[in-house]
C-alpha positions, -999 to 999 in steps of 0.1 A, spaced: 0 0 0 13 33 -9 6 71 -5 5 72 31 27 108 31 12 140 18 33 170 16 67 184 1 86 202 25 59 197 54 56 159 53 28 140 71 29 102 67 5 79 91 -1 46 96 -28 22 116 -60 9 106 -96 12 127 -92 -22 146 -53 -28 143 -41 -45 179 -70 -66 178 -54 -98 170 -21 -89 188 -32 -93 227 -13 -109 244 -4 -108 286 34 -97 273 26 -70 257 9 -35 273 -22 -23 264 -13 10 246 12 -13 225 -16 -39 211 -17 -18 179 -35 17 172 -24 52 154 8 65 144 18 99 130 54 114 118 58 149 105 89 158 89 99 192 81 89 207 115 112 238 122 129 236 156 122 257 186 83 251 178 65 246 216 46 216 210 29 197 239 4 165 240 -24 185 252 -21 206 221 -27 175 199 -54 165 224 -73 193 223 -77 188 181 -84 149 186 -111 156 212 -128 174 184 -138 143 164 -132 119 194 -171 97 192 -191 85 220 -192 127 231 -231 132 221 -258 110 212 -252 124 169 -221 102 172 -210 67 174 -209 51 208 -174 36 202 -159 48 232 -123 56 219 -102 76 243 -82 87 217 -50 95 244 -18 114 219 16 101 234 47 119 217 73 98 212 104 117 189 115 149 180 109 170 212 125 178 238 137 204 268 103 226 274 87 209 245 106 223 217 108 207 186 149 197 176 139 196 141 139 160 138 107 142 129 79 146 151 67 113 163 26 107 179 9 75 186 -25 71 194 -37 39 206 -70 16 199 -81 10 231 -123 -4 220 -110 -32 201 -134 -61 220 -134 -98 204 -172 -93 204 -173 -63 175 -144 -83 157 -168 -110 163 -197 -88 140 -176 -82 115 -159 -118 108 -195 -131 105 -201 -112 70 -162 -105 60 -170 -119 27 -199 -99 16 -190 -64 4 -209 -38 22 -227 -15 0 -208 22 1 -174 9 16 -142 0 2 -145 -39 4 -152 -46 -29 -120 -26 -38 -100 -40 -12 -110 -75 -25 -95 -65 -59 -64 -48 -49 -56 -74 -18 -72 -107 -22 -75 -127 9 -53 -108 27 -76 -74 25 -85 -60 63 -118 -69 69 -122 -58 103 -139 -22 104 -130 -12 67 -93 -14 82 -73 21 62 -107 27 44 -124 36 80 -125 69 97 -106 58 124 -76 62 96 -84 103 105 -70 104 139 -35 105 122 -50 132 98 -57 154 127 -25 144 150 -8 160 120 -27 191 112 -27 198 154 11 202 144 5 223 116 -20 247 133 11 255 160 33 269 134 2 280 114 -11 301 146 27 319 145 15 332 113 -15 346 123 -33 321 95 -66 306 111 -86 276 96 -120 270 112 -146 249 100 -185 244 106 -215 228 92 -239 248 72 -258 221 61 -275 187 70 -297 162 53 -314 197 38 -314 217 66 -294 246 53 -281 277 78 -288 313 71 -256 329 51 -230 337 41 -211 325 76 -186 354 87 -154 347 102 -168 366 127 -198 346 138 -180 312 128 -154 323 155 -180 334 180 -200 302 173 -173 274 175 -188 246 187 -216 259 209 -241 228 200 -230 192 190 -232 201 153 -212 225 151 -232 250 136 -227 288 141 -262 291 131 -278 290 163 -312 288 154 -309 259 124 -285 239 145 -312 225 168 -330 217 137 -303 199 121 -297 175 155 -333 164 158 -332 160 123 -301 139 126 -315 115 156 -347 112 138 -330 100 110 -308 70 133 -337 59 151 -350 43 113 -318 33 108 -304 52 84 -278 81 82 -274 112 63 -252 139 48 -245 175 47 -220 203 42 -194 218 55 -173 254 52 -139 260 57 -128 294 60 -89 303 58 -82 332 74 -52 355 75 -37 338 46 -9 359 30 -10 363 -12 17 344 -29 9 309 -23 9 282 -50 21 274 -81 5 287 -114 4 254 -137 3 215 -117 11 228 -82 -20 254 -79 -26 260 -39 -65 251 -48 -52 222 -64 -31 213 -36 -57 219 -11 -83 200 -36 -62 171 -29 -57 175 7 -96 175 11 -107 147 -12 -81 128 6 -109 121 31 -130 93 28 -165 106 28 -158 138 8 -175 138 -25 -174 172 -38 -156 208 -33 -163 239 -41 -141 271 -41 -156 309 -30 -186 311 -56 -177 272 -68 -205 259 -94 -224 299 -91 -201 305 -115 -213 290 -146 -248 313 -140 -227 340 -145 -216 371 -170 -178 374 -167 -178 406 -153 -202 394 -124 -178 370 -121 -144 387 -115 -137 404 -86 -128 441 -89 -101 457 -68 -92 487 -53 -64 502 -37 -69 499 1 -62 541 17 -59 527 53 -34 499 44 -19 509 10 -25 474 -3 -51 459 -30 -80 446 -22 -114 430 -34 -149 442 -34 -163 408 -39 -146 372 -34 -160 352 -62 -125 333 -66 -124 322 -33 -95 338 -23 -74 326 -56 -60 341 -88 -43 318 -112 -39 293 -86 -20 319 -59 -37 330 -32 -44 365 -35 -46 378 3 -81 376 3 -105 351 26 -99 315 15 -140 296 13 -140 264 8 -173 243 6 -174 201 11 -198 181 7 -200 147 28 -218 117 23 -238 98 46 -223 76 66 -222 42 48 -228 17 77 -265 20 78 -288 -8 97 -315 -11 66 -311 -48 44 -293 -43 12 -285 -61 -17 -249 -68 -20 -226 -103 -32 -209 -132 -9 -175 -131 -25 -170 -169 -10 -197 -186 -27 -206 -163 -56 -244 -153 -48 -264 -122 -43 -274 -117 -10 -294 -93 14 -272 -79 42 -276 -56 70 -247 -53 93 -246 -49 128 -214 -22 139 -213 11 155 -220 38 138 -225 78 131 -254 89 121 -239 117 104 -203 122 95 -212 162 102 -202 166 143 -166 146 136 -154 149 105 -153 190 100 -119 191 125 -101 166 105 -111 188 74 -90 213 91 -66 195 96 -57 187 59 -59 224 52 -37 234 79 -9 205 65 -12 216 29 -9 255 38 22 248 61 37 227 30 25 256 6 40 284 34 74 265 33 78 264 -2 69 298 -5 92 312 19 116 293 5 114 302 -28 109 340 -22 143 339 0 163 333 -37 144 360 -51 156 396 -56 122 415 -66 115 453 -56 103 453 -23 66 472 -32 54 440 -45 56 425 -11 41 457 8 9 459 -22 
């Protein structure tokens, strides 16, 4: 298996799968060491303060069992840093090393999923995994394909928000829509900020958030699960970033994002709006800034990007998640073993919506591609000898 790492100059590689330790236990070996997480980021400049509790705070985001919209795998999802800090938690510049391990790993929910390993659920990677791994695929709680895989995701963006927040760049990200139930907008940064994680949904619309929830537990109690979106907003993010042709920073972030399982589409500032409009509705007009003396935009149709650079402006991004696959409803599906269609419905744990857990690691991916993006820049800029009122513009 490969393409585990994402990054160039900020590198993130993880490793771990949802129920990895579950075959290892053994009276020899201790608990936290029966299998679970991992996380290494290279490129981390030294002298960066970084602490467990730092990482814990961003894990406790999309940690379940925390509200009854989640799953009740009860996960305690404790970060241990192992390499590349030292003396008052300053990074050496060596690798950064984090383990999280499984610790709800029971015989009993192995137990659920060995009784239908060869039928390929409907909406999960089995079918794929059958193809590309044969009888050795992990069939134990969609193994890489799960969204346990994420923990590592947001281990590594907690590290990149530390060097992001020296910056002054802020990534924040909410729901603005469930199953239909669509909050009032456009979101500030503002009210996102004041909002963050006031209700279980994340919603910094106050009013449609209680809306969405019942929605959401109304939904689970027929067994089913649903979808929504989510917003990302990119705050503080300087112009420059990106490369014009492959290496575009929406491109990069594009692949960052639809990295994550249960992502199926993105959209950047006005996204599909676009093809409604006249090209001059559609480009953003600018004007010379008095109180600053630098350029700015009366409208943010771009998102925040101009031939692939961002431009200084507000980065919005919009995601759209699916609903969570595991569903307790029969479907039809295939026994790989004997060759025959049959019905299936799985009993696992389960969320009924991705919504309340998945918008951190979201942020997480951001925050690791705009530290990468951030490096390069800086590094590339340092070789350059360009007239200095491009940079104060």
């Amino acid at each position: 298996m490969t393409g585990n790492t994402f990054g160039k100059m900020f590198r993130v590689t993880t490793c771990g799968e949802s129920y990895s330790g579950c075959f290892r236990k053994s009276p020899d070996i201790p608990k936290e060491l029966y299998g679970g997480l991992l996380t290494i980021v290279d490129g981390v400049p030294a002298g960066i303060r970084i602490t467990a509790e730092d990482i814990q705070a961003e894990l406790d985001k999309r940690r379940p069992g925390q509200s009854p919209l989640d799953s009740p795998r009860k996960e305690r999802d404790r970060v241990y840093i192992f390499s590349g800090v030292m003396e008052d938690q300053r990074t050496t510049g060596a690798p950064v090393g984090i383990v999280v391990p499984n610790n709800d790993i029971e015989d009993i929910h192995v137990g659920q999923y060995r009784d239908y390993k060869d039928m390929a659920r409907p909406g999960h990677a089995e079918y794929t995994f059958m193809k590309k791994y044969g009888q050795y695929n992990d069939w134990v709680g969609a193994g890489r394909a799960s969204g346990r895989e994420t923990v590592s995701r947001v281990a590594g963006g907690a590290v990149a928000k530390l060097i992001l927040d020296k910056y002054g760049i802020d990534v924040i990200g909410y729901i603005t829509e469930s199953h239909g139930i669509k909050a009032s907008g456009p979101i500030t940064y503002e009210q996102a900020k004041a909002n963050y994680r006031k209700n279980d949904i994340n919603c910094p619309d106050l009013e449609a958030a209680p809306k969405m929830e019942e929605d959401i537990l109304a939904v689970r109690k027929t067994g089913e699960t649903c979808g929504g979106v989510i917003e990302l907003l990119i705050h503080g993010l300087p112009a420059g970033l990106g490369e014009p042709v492959f290496d575009k920073l929406e491109a990069t972030l594009a692949h960052a994002l639809m990295s994550i399982g249960a992502i199926k589409g993105i959209e950047f500032g006005a996204g599909f709006r676009v093809a409604d409009m006249v090209g001059s509705e559609c480009n953003d007009e600018m004007y010379w800034d008095k109180e600053t003396g630098r350029v700015k935009f009366y409208t943010n149709n771009a998102g925040g990007f101009l031939g692939g650079i961002s431009n200084g402006d507000e980065v919005r991004i919009r995601l759209a998640v699916k609903p969570t696959p595991t569903v307790d409803v029969v479907q039809r599906t295939v026994d790989t073993e004997n060759g025959t269609d049959v019905d299936l419905s799985p009993i696992t744990r389960r969320d009924a919506s991705l919504l309340p857990r998945i918008y951190p690691v979201c942020e997480a991916m951001a925050r690791i591609a705009i530290v990468d993006a951030l490096m390069q820049f800086k590094g590339y800029r340092a070789m350059e000898d360009i007239d200095e009122k491009y940079d104060r513009m």
